[in-house]
C-alpha positions in Angstrom: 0.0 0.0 0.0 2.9 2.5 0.5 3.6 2.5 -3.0 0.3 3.3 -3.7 0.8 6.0 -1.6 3.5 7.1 -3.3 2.8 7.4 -6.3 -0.9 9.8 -5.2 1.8 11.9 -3.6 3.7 12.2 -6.9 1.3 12.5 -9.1 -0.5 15.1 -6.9 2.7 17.3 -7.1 2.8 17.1 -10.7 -0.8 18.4 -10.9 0.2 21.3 -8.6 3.5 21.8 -11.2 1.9 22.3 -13.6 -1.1 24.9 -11.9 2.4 26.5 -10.8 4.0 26.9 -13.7 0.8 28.1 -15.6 -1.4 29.9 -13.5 0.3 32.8 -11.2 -0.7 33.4 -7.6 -2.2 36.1 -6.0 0.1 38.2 -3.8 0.2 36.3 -1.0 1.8 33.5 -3.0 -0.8 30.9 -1.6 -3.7 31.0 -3.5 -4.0 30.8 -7.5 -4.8 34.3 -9.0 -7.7 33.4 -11.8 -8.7 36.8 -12.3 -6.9 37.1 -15.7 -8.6 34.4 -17.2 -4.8 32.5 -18.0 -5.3 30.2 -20.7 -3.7 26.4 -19.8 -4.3 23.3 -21.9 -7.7 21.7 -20.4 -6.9 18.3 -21.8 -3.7 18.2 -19.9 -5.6 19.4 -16.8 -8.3 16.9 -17.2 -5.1 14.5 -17.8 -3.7 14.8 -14.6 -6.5 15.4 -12.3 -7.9 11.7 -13.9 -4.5 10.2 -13.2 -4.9 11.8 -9.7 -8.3 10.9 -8.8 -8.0 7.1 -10.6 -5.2 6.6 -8.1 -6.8 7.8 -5.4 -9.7 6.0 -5.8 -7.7 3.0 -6.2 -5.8 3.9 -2.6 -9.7 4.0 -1.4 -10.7 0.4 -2.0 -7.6 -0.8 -0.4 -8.1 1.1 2.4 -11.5 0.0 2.9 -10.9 -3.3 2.0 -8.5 -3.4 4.9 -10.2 -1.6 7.4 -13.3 -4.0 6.5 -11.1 -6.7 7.2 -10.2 -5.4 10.3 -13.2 -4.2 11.6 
């Protein structure tokens, strides 16, 4: 399970990579600025947030399955 784990974690940062490196932040450097409308690739978006969510949906039925098996 810790490699599933893993690889959420890294594919979560490169979601956020890429958000960095095409949408800028507001000034306090914390929260996406969308107020200029930036234009970024949607396929790529919808891309990564799949491979994000498919993994951690996948982390979810293991973690249920073993907390079934437990309980």
């Amino acid at each position: 399970m810790q490699k599933e784990i893993d690889d959420l974690i890294d594919i979560r940062t490169e979601f956020y990579d890429f958000l960095d490196a095409n949408i800028p932040k507001d000034k306090s450097g914390f929260t996406y600025d969308f107020s200029n409308n930036p234009k970024i690739d949607a396929k790529r978006v919808y891309e990564l947030f799949h491979k994000l969510d498919y993994r951690a949906r996948k982390l979810r039925g293991r973690l249920v399955k073993a907390y079934d098996l437990k309980g």
